[in-house]
C-alpha positions in Angstrom: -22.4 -41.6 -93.2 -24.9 -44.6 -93.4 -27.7 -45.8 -91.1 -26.9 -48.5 -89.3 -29.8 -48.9 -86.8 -33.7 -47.4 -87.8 -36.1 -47.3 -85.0 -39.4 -46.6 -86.6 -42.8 -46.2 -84.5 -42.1 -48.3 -82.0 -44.1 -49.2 -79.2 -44.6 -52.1 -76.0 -47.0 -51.9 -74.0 -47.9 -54.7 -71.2 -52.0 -55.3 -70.9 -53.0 -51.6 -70.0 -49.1 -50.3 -69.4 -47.9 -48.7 -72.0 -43.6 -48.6 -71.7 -42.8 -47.7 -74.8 -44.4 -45.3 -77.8 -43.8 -43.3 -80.8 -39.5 -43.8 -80.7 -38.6 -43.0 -83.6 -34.7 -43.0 -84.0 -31.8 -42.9 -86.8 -28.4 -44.1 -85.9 -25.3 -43.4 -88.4 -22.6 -45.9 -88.0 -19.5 -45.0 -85.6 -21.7 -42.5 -83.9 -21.7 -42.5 -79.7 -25.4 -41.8 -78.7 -26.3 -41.8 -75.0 -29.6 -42.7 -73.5 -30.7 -41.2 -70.2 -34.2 -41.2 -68.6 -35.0 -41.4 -64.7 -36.2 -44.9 -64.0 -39.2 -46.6 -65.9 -38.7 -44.1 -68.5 -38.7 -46.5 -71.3 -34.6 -46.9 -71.8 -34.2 -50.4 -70.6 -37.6 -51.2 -73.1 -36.2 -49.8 -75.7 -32.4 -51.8 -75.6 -34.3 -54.9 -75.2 -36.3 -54.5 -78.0 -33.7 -53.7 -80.1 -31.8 -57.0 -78.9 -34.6 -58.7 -78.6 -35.2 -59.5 -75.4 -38.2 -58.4 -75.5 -40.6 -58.3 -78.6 -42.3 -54.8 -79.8 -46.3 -54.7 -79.7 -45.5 -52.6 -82.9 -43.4 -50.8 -85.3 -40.0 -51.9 -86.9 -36.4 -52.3 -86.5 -34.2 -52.0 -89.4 -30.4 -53.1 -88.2 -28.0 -52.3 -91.3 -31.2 -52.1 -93.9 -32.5 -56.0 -92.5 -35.9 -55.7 -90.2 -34.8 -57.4 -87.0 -38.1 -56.8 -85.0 -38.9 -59.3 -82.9 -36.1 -61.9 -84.2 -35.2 -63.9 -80.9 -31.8 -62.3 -78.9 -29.2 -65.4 -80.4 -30.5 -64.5 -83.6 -29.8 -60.4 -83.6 -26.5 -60.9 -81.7 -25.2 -63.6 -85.0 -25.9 -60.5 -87.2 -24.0 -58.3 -85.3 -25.4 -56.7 -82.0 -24.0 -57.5 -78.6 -24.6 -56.1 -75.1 -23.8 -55.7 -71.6 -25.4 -55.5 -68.5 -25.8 -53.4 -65.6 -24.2 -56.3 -63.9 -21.3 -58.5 -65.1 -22.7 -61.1 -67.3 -19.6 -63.5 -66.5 -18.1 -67.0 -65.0 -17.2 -66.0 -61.9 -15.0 -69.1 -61.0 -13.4 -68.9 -64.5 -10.2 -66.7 -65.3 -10.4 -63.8 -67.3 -8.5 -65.4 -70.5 -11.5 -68.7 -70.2 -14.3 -66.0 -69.9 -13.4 -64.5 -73.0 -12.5 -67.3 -74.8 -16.2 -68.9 -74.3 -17.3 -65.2 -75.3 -15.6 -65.8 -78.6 -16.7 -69.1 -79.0 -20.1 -68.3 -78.9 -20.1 -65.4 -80.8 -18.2 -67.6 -83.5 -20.4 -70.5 -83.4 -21.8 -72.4 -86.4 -25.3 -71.5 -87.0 -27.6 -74.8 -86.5 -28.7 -77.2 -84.1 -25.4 -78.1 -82.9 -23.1 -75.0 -83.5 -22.6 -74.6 -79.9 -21.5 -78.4 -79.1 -19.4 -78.2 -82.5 -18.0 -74.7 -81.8 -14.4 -75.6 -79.4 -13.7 -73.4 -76.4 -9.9 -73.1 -77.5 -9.8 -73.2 -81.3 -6.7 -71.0 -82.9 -9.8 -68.3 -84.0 -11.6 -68.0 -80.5 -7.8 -67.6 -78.8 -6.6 -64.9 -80.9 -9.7 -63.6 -80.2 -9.9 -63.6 -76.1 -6.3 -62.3 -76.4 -7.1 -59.7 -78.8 -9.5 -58.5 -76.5 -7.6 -58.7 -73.1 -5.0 -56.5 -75.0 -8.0 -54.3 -76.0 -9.4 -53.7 -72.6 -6.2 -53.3 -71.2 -6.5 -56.1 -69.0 -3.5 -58.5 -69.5 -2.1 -58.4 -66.0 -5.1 -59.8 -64.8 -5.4 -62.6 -68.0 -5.0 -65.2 -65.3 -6.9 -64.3 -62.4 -10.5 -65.6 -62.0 -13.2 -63.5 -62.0 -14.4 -63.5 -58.9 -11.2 -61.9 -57.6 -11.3 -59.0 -59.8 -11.9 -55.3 -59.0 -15.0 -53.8 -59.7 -13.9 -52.1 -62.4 -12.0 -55.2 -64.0 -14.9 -57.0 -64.1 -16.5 -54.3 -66.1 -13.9 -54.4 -68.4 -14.3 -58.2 -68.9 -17.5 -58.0 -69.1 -18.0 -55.2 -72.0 -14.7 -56.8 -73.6 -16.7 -60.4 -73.7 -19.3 -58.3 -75.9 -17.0 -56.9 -77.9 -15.2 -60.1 -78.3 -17.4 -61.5 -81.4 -16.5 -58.0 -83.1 -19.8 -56.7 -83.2 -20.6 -53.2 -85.6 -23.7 -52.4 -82.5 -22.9 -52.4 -78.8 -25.4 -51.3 -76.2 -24.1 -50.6 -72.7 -26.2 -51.3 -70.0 -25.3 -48.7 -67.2 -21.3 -49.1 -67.9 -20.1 -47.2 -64.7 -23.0 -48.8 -61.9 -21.2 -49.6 -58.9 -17.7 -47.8 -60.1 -16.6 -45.1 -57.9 -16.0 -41.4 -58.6 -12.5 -42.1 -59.1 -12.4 -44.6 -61.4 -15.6 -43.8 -63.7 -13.9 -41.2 -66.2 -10.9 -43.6 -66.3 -13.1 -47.1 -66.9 -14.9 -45.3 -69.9 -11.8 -43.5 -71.5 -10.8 -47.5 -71.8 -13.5 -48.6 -73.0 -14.3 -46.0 -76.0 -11.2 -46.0 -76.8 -11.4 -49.2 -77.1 -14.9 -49.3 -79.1 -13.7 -46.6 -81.2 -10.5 -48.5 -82.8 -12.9 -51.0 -83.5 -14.9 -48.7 -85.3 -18.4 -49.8 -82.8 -21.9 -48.1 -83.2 -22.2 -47.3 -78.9 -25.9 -46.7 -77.3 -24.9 -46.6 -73.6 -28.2 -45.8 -70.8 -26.6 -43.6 -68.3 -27.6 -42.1 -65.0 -24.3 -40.1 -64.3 -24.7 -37.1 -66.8 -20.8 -35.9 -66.4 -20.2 -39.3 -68.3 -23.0 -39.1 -70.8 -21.7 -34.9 -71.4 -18.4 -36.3 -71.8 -18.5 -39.6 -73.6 -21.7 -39.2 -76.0 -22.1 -37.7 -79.5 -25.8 -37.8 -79.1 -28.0 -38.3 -76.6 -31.7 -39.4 -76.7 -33.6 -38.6 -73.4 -36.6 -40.7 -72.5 -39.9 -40.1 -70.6 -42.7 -41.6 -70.0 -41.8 -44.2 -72.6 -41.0 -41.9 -75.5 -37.6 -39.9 -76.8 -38.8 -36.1 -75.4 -35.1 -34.9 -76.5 -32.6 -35.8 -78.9 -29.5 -33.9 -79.7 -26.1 -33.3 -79.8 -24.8 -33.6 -75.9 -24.6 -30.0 -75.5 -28.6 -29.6 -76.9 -30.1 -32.4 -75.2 -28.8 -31.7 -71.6 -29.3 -28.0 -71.7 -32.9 -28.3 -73.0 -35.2 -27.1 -69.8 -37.4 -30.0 -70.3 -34.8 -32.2 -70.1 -33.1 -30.4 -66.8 -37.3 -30.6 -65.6 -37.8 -33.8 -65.7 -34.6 -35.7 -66.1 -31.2 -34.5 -64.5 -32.8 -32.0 -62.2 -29.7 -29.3 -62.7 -28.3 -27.4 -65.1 -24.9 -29.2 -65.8 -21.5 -26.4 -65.8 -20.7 -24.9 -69.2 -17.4 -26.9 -68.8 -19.0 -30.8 -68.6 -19.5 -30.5 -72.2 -16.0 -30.2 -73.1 
């Protein structure tokens, strides 16, 4: 299986703070990897410098064999990253078939000065798009209802399905089940891998809730003090005692990991 994302000796640090150092990671493509970390542990650092958001002080990026680092955040989502954020990154006033369709749009939009004037809302490409998506998400009885109306977990939905809506081969999930409740988590993310995995999607997702990273990830890289101190299958990373230490504080049951 190739590589499809190379983190080599990275590192950002801000004047005397140092955020990130030393992450070194290898991602094959269609694999599910999992980022956890308590917070300032370096997992929000490291998904923005990867979709450049923020810049590294050093080391490289390689996305599909091309060195990405510190290529501004329009630039890296053209060539095939997208993201999602711990909150909904949507039009609230706008349904659910408009938000996608201006996802697709700018996700399709002609490179250039004026690709985003010359790129139309509704085109026959950016339609089949947004309703491929919907269908995707399984979110078509809620097509016309505007976002501000939706359930929590809708607008979750819309939101990742927005990212995925450009068909990107890297998504990173920011926090995917913040602000869901216990009830609907384990239903939300059956969706959406499901959904990322028909479309054959690379997944890093940061996560708090370990039943969903045991559950959901291949992998899973565990961050600390601004540098990967674990990284293993599910199983490996959460049972390590430095992990359990520092991290999720308990020992998870045998039976998460099924």
């Amino acid at each position: 299986m190739s590589t499809i994302l190379e983190v080599r000796d990275l590192e950002k640090t801000f004047g005397q703070l140092v955020a990130a150092r030393d992450i070194n990671v290898s991602v094959p493509q269609h694999q599910t990897v999992g980022v956890i970390g308590a917070n300032g542990a370096g997992k929000t650092t490291f998904i923005n410098m990867i979709t450049g958001h923020l810049s590294p002080t050093k080391g490289t990026i390689l996305f599909e064999d091309k060195d990405i680092t510190g290529k501004p955040s329009r630039e890296i989502t053209g060539l095939g990253i997208s993201r999602s954020f711990q909150v909904a990154q949507i039009f609230p006033t706008l349904t659910v078939f408009e938000n996608m369709c201006i996802a697709a749009a700018i996700a399709h939009r002609k490179p250039g000065m004026f690709g985003n004037i010359m790129t139309p809302v509704r085109s026959a490409e950016t339609t089949a798009a947004a309703e491929a998506a919907i269908e995707l998400f399984q979110i078509g009885r809620y097509r016309d209802v505007t976002a501000n109306a939706l359930p929590q977990g809708v607008r979750k939905l819309l939101d990742i399905g927005m990212a995925v809506a450009g068909s990107p081969r890297l998504l990173l999930l920011d926090e995917p089940t913040s602000g869901i409740s216990i009830e609907e988590k384990f239903d939300l993310m059956n969706v959406v891998m499901s959904a990322l995995k028909t479309r054959k999607i690379t997944v890093l997702f940061v996560e708090h809730d370990m039943e969903i990273v045991a559950r959901f990830a291949d992998r899973v890289l565990a961050f600390y003090d601004g540098t990967v101190i674990a990284d293993g299958t599910a199983h490996e990373t959460l049972d390590n005692p430095k992990v359990q230490e520092l991290i999720s504080g308990v020992r998870l049951k045998a039976g998460a990991h099924a």
